[in-house]
C-alpha beads as a LAMMPS data file, in Angstrom:
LAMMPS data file: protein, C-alpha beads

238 atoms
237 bonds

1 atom types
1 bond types

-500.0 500.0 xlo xhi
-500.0 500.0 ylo yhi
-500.0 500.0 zlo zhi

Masses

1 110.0

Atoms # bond

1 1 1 8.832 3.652 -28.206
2 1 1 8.491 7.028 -26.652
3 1 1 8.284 8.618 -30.156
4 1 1 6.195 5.869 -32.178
5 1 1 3.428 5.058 -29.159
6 1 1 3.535 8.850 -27.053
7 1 1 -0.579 8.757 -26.718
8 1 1 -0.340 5.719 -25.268
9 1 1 2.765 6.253 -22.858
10 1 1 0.536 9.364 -21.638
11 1 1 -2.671 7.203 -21.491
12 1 1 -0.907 4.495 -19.388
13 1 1 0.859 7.298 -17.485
14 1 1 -2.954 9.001 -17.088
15 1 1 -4.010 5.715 -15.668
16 1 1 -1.480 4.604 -13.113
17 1 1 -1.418 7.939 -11.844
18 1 1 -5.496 8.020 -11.387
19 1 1 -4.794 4.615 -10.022
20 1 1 -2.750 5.900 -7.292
21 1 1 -4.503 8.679 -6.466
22 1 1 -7.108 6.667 -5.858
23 1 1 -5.906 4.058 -3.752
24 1 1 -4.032 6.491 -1.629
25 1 1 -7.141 8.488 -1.466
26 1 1 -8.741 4.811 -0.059
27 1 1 -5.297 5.056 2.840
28 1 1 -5.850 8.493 3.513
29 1 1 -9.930 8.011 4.397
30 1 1 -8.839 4.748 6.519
31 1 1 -6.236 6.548 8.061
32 1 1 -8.272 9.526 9.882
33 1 1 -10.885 7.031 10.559
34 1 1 -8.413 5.191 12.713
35 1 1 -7.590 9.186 14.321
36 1 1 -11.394 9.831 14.632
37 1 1 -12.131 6.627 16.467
38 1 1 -9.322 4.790 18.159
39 1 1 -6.781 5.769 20.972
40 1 1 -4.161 4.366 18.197
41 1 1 -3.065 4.726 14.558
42 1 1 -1.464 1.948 13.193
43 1 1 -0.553 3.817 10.101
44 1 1 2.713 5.804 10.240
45 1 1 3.857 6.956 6.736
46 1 1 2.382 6.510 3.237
47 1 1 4.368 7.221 -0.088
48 1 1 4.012 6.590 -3.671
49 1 1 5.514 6.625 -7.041
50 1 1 5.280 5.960 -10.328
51 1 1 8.301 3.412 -11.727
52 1 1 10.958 5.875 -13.608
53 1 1 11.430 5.083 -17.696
54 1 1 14.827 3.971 -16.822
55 1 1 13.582 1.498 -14.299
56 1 1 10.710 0.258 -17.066
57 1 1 13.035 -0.590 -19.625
58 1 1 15.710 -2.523 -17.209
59 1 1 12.364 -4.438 -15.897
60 1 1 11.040 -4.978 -19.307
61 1 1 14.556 -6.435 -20.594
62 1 1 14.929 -8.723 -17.819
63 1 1 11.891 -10.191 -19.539
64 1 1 13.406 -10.596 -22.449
65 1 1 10.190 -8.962 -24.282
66 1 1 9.875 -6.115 -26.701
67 1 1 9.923 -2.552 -25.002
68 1 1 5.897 -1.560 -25.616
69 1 1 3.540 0.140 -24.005
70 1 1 1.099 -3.248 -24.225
71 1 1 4.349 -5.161 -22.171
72 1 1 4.634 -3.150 -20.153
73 1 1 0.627 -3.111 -18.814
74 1 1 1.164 -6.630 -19.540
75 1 1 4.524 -7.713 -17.878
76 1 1 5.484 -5.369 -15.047
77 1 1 2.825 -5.232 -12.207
78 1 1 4.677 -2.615 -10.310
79 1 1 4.668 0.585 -12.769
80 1 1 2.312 2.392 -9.900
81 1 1 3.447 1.347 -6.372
82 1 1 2.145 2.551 -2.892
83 1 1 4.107 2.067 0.204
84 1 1 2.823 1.960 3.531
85 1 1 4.358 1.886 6.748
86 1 1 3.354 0.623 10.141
87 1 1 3.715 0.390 13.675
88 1 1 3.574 -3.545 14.374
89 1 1 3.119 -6.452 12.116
90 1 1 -0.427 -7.712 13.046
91 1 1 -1.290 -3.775 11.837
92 1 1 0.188 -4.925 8.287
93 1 1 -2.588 -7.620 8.154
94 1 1 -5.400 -5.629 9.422
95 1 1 -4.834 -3.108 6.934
96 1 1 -3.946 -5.499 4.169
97 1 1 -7.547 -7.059 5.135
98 1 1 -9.426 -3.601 4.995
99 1 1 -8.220 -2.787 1.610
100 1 1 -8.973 -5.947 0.334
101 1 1 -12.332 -5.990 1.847
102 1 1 -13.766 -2.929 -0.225
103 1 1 -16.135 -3.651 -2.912
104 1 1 -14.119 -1.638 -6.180
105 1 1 -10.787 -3.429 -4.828
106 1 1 -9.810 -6.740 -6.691
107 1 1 -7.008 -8.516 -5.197
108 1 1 -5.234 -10.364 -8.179
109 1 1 -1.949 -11.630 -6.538
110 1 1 -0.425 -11.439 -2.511
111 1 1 3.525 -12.369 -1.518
112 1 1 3.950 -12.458 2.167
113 1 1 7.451 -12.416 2.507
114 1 1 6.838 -11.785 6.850
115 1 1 5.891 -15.219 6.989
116 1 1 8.355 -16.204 4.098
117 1 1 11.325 -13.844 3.928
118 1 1 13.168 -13.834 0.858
119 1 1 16.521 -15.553 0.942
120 1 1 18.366 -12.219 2.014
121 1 1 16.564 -11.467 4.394
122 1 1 14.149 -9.020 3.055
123 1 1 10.608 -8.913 4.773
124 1 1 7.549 -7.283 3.692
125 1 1 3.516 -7.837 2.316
126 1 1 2.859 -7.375 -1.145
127 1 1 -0.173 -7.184 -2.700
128 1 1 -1.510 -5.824 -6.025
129 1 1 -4.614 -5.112 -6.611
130 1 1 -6.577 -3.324 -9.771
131 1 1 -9.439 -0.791 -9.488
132 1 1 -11.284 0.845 -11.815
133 1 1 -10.644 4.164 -13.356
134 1 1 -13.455 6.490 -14.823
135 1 1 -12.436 8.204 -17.961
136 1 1 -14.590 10.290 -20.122
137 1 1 -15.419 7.288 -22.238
138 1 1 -14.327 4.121 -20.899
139 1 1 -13.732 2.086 -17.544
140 1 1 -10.249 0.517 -17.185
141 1 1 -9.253 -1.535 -14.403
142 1 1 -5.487 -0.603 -13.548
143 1 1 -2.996 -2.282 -11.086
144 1 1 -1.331 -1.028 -8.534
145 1 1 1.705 -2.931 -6.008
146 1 1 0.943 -1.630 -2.519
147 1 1 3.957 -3.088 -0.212
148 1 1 3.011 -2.730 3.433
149 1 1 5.892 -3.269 6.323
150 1 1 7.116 -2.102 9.894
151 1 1 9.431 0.845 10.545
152 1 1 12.071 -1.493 11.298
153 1 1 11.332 -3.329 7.889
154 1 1 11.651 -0.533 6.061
155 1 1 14.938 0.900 7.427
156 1 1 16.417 -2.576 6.415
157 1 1 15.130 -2.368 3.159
158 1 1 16.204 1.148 2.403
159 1 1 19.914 0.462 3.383
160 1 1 20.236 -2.577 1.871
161 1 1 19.048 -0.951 -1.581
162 1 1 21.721 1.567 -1.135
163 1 1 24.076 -0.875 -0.262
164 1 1 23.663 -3.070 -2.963
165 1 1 23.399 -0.246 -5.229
166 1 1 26.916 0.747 -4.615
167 1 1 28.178 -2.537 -5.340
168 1 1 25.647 -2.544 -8.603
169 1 1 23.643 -6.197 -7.214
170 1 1 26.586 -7.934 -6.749
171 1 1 27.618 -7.051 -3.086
172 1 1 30.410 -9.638 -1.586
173 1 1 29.555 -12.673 0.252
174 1 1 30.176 -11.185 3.648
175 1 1 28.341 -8.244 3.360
176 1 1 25.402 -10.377 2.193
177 1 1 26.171 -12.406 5.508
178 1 1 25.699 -9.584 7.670
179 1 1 22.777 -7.668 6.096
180 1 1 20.719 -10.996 6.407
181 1 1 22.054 -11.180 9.881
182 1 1 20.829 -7.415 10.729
183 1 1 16.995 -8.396 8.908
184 1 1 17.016 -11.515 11.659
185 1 1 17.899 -8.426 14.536
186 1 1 14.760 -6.564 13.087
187 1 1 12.513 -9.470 13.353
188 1 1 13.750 -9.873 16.492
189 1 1 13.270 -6.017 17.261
190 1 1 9.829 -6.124 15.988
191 1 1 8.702 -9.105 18.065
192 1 1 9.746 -7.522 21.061
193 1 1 8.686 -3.916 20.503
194 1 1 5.355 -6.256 19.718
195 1 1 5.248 -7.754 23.224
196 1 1 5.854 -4.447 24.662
197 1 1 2.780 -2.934 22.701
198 1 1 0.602 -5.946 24.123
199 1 1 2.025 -5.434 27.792
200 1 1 1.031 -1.751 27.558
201 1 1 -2.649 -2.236 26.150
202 1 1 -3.232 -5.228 28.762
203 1 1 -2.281 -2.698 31.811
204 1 1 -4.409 0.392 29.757
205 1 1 -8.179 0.828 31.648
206 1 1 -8.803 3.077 27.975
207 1 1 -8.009 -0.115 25.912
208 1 1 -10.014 -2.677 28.291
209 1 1 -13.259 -0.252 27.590
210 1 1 -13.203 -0.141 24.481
211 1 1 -11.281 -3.077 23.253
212 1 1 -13.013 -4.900 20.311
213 1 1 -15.869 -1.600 20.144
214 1 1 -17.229 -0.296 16.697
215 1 1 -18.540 3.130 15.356
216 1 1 -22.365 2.008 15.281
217 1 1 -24.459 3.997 12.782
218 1 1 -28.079 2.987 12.129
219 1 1 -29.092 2.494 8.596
220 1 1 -31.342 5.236 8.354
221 1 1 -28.402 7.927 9.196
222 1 1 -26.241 5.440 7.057
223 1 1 -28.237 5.958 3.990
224 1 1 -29.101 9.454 4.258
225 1 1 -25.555 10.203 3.458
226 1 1 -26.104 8.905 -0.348
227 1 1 -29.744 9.835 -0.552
228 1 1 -31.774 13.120 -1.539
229 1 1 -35.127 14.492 0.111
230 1 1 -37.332 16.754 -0.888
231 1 1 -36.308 20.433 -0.073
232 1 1 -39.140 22.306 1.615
233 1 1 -39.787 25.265 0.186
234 1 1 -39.751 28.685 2.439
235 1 1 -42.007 31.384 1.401
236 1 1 -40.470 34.718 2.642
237 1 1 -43.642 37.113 3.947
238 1 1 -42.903 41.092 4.537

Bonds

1 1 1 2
2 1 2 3
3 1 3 4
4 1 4 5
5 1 5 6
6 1 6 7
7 1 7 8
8 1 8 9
9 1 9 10
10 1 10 11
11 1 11 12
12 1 12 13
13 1 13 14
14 1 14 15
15 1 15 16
16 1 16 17
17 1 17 18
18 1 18 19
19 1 19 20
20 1 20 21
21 1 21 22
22 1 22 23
23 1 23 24
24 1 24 25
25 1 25 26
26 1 26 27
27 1 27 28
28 1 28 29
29 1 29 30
30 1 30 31
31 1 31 32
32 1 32 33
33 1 33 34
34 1 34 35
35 1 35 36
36 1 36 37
37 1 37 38
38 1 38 39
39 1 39 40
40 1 40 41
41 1 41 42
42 1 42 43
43 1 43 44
44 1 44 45
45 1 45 46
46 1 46 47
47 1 47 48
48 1 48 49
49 1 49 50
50 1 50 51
51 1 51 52
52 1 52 53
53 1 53 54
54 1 54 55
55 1 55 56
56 1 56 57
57 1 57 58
58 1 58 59
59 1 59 60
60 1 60 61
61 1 61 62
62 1 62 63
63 1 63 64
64 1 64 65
65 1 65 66
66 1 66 67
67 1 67 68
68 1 68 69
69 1 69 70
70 1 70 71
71 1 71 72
72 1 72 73
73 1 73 74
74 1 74 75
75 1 75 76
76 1 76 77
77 1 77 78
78 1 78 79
79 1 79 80
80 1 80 81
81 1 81 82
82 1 82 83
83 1 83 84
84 1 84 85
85 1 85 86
86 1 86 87
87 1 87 88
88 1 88 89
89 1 89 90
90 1 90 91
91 1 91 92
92 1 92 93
93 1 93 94
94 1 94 95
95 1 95 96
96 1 96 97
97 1 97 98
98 1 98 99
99 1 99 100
100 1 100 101
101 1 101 102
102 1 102 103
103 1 103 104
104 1 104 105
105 1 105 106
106 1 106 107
107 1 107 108
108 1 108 109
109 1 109 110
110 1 110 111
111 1 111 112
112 1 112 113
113 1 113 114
114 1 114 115
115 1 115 116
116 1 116 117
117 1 117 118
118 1 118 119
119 1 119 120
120 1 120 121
121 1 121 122
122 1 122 123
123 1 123 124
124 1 124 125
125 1 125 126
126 1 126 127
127 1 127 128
128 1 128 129
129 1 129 130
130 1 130 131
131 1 131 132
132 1 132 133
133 1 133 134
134 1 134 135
135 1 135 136
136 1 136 137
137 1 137 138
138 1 138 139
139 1 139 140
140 1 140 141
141 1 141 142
142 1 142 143
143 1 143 144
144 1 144 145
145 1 145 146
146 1 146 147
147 1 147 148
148 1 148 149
149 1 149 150
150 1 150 151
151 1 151 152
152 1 152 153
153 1 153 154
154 1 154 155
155 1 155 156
156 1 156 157
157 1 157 158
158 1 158 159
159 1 159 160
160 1 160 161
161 1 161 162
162 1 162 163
163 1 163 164
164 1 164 165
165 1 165 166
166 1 166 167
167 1 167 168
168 1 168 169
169 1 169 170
170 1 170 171
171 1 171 172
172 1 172 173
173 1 173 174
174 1 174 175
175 1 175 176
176 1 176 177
177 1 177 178
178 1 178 179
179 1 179 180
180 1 180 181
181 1 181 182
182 1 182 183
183 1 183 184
184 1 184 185
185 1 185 186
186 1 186 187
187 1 187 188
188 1 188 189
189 1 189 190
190 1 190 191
191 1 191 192
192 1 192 193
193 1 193 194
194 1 194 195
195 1 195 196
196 1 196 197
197 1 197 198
198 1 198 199
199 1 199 200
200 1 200 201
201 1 201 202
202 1 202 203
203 1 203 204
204 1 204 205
205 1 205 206
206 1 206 207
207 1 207 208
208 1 208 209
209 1 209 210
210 1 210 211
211 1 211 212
212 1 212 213
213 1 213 214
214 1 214 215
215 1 215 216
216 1 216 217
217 1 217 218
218 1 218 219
219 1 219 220
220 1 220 221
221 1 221 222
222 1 222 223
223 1 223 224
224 1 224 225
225 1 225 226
226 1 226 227
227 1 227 228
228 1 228 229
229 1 229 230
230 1 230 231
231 1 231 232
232 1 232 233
233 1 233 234
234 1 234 235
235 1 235 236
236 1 236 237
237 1 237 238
């Protein structure tokens, strides 16, 4: 494949990576807005990637297609993947509903697996969502999985990969007993670390000022920022 469609691997390579760069460029503005204005940043960690070949081609056979460039656009959603982490789970909604709420972002599929863990245990919000990339000579609307969970989610997740990984998927029964057991302890751990949060804000004079406030701008300051005047022009005198 790598040898017979090479323009196209670095095309789709071209685009996944522009796609990421700009969603994560979307995470990074929201993310020192939140500094600027609020007492809190519900953000802690963002990281990306781009799927490995190795990783394709297991994906793509699971499908039981043809390894192509065109199946892979067409079959695996998560070639370009964004991962963010955050403080409490209502923050995972809020900034699942800020992405989704600007105007070049189309949603095209969400799994909430918070309010519907998978079987083993494994919590997390996926969405993926396409936006469009400007090339020289074309506009191409490219995917990208963003996954957004807890700190506690994502410590849970990253063991149990490596876990699982040493046993190659097919870890013993008891072992999958006990890592579903330890997700339960981190819902648990997140609901309480939750109610501490709220318990904290409730007794904060800071938060009861400016609880539910907004940034206001006026329009005409709003659309100076994407509009030109006329320059006056100085006429220097000896």
């Amino acid at each position: 494949m790598y040898y017979d469609e090479g323009e196209e691997w670095n095309r789709m390579l071209l685009l996944y990576n522009s796609a990421l760069k700009e969603v994560g460029t979307k995470i990074d503005i929201l993310n020192d807005e939140f500094k600027m204005h609020h007492q809190y940043n519900p953000i802690e960690h963002v990281s990306s990637r781009i799927k490995s070949p190795q990783s394709i081609a297991k994906k793509i056979r699971h499908k039981g297609v043809e390894l192509s460039v065109a199946n892979i656009v067409k079959y695996i959603n998560d070639v370009a993947g964004i991962r963010i982490t955050c403080s409490f789970i209502p923050d995972i909604y809020r900034i699942a509903d800020l992405i989704s709420k600007q105007n070049d972002v189309k949603v095209l599929k969400v799994k909430d697996y918070i309010m519907q863990p998978k079987a083993n245990g494994y919590m997390s919000y996926h969405m993926i969502v396409s936006i469009p990339i400007f090339l020289a000579d074309d506009v191409i609307d490219t995917k990208v999985e963003i996954q957004i969970r807890t700190v506690a989610m994502d410590f849970w997740a990253s063991l149990e990969h490596k876990i699982y990984y040493k046993y190659e998927g097919n870890a013993p029964a008891n072992i999958r007993d006990e890592l579903k057991e330890c997700a339960q302890i981190v819902s648990y751990l997140d609901q309480k670390m939750q109610a501490l949060n709220d318990a904290v804000k409730e007794n904060d004079p800071y938060n009861e000022r400016f609880r539910g406030s907004t940034i206001y701008m006026s329009e005409e300051i709003k659309d100076a920022y994407g509009t030109v005047t006329e320059e006056e022009v100085t006429v220097v005198t000896n």
